[in-house]
Structures are given as structure tokens and as C-alpha cells.
N, C-alpha and C positions, 0 to 999 in steps of 0.2 A: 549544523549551525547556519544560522542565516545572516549574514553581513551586507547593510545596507549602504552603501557608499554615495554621501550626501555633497553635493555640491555646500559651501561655504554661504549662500544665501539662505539654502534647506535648512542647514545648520543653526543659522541666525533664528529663524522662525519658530523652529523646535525648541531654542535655545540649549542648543548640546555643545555643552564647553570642550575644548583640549583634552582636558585628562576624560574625559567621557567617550573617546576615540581611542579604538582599537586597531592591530597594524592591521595596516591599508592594506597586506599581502599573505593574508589565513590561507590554509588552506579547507575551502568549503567544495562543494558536491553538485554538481549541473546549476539546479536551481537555487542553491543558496547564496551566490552573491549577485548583486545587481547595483545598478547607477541610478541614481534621482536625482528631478533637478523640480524644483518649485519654477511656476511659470504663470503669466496671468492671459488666458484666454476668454474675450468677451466681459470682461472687466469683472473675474472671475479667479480665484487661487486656485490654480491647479498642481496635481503631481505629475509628471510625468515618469514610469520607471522600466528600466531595459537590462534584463538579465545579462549578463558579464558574456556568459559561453554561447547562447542562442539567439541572443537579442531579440527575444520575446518581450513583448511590451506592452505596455497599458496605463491608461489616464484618470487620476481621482480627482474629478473634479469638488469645485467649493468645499477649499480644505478648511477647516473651522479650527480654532486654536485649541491646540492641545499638547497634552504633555509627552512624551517617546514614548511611553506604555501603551499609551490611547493610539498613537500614530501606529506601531508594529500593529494591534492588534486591525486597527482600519484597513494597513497593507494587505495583511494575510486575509484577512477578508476580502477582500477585492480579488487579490490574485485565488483567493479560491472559487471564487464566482466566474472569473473568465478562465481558467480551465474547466471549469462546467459547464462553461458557454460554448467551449470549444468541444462535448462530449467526452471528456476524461470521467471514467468510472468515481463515484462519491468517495467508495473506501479508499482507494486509491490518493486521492485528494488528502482524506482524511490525514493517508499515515505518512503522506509531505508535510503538511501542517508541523503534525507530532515532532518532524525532523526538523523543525523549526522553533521549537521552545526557548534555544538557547540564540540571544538576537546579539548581534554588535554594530556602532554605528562606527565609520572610518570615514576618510577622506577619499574624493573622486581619486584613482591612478591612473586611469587610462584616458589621453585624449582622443582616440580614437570612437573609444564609447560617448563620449560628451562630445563628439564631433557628429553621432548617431541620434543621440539625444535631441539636439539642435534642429535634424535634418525632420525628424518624427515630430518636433515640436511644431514647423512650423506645416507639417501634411493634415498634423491633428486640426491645428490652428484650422487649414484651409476648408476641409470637410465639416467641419464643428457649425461653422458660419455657414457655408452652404447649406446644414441641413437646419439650421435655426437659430444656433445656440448653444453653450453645455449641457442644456437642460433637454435634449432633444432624445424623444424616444429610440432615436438611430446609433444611440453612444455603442451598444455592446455591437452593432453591423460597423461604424467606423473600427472599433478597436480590431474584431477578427477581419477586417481590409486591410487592415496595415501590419498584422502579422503575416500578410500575404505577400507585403511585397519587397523583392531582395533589396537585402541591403548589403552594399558593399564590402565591408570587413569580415563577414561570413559568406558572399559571393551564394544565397541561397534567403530561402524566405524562415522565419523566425517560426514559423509553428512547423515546417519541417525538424527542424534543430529539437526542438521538445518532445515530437513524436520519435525521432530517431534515440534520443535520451532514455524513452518511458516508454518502449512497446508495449508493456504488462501494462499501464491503463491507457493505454492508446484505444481511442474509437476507431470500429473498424470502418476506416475513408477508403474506400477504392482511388480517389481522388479529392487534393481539395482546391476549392477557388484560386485562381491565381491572378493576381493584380502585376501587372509591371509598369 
């Protein structure tokens, strides 16, 4: 199951009512829950969203109105793009998806992760602009940057946490880039 846990503004934009909120404390599986928070970079709607356990993370920019079906479906899309970006085997990818059919949307729980959130929102914010814009060919080199660099509540960098999760579709990295 995949539980996307929406900041109260995300919520507003989706329009996902109360009872459309599932408990905020399931229990999901490495990569099934995660925090998002809607953000405007470069006078631009963006997503920002950061796995609960690794704080893996990554940015949809010019989010277009749509409906929670359309949004899940754009998610899973994207996050299967930057684990391919990051060399995770396709099948692999594939049969996370599959583990993902069944979606719920909840309320943020953790301030700590929305305190991480915050902190990625504004590194994204600072490289975004420095390389042009959201629209900048650099997006998928910013996002694997900043899964590089520690972040405090996991005391380690965020695609370490993923690979140590998913050895079987781990690329084999002798090393990878490290940002501090």
C-alpha cells in the first residue's frame, strides 16, 4: 500500500475531503509512505515529496489541476523515473509500482519529516534558480544532489537508505557522489 501523507494546503488543491483520509499511522513497507507538501518555486506549483523511512526525495514541478487518481498516477510516475535515474533495475521498479495499486491519502504525522521537507524545499528552491529555473535540463542532476546529502533525522544521505532497503534492484555503485 502506498500512503501519501498531504500537508493541509496539498489537500486543499487536490480537494481531498476528511472522510477521504485514511489513518495517518497504517502500516506500509519502506517505500510506501511518504510526506508532501505543495510549494511555489519560480512562480511555479510544485510537489515536493520525501519518503517517511529514507527520506528519499524528489520534486514535480508545474503541478496542473487534477483529480487524486491523476495526481497518484503522476506520483508513481515520477518516482519511477528517479529510481531509474538512479539505475534501479526496470523489473524491479516495475513490481514496486504493482505494490502500490492500493493508494491512501492521510494527514502529515511527523514534524520532523515536514521540518525535512522545509529544509529540501528551500536547497531545491536555491539550485532550481541557480541553474535557470524549474524548467532546467539539470532537474533530474539537482534531485540525485540532494539525495546525496545527509539529512539530519536519518544522520546519513537518502539514496543510501533506498539501496540499503532494495539490494536485489540495487545498481551495482562501488560508490556514489556525496554532497555535504
Amino acid at each position: 500500500m502506498l500512503i501519501l501523507h498531504c500537508t493541509k494546503k496539498l489537500q486543499s488543491f487536490l480537494k481531498i475531503g476528511k472522510t477521504s483520509l485514511v489513518d495517518a499511522n497504517p502500516q506500509t513497507e519502506d517505500l510506501g509512505s511518504w510526506h508532501l507538501n505543495i510549494i511555489e518555486l519560480d512562480r511555479h506549483l510544485c510537489v515536493i515529496a520525501a519518503n517517511d523511512q529514507t527520506l528519499f526525495n524528489f520534486l514535480i514541478v508545474d503541478l496542473p489541476r487534477m483529480n487524486t487518481n491523476q495526481f497518484v498516477e503522476l506520483f508513481k510516475s515520477f518516482l519511477g523515473c528517479i529510481l531509474a535515474e538512479e539505475g534501479f533495475n526496470q523489473d524491479w521498479i516495475a513490481e514496486q509500482m504493482t505494490r502500490f495499486n492500493e493508494v491512501g491519502f492521510a494527514n502529515t504525522n511527523s514534524r520532523q519529516i515536514l521540518g525535512c521537507l522545509n529544509e529540501l524545499s528551500f536547497m531545491y528552491s536555491y539550485h532550481i534558480e541557480d541553474e535557470g529555473g524549474v524548467h532546467t535540463p539539470m532537474l533530474p542532476e539537482i534531485i540525485k544532489k540532494l539525495n546525496r546529502v545527509i539529512l539530519g533525522p536519518i544522520k546519513g544521505h537518502p539514496i543510501d537508505g533506498v539501496y540499503a532497503l532494495y539490494a536485489k534492484g540495487r545498481p551495482d555503485h562501488n560508490s556514489t557522489e556525496r554532497t555535504q
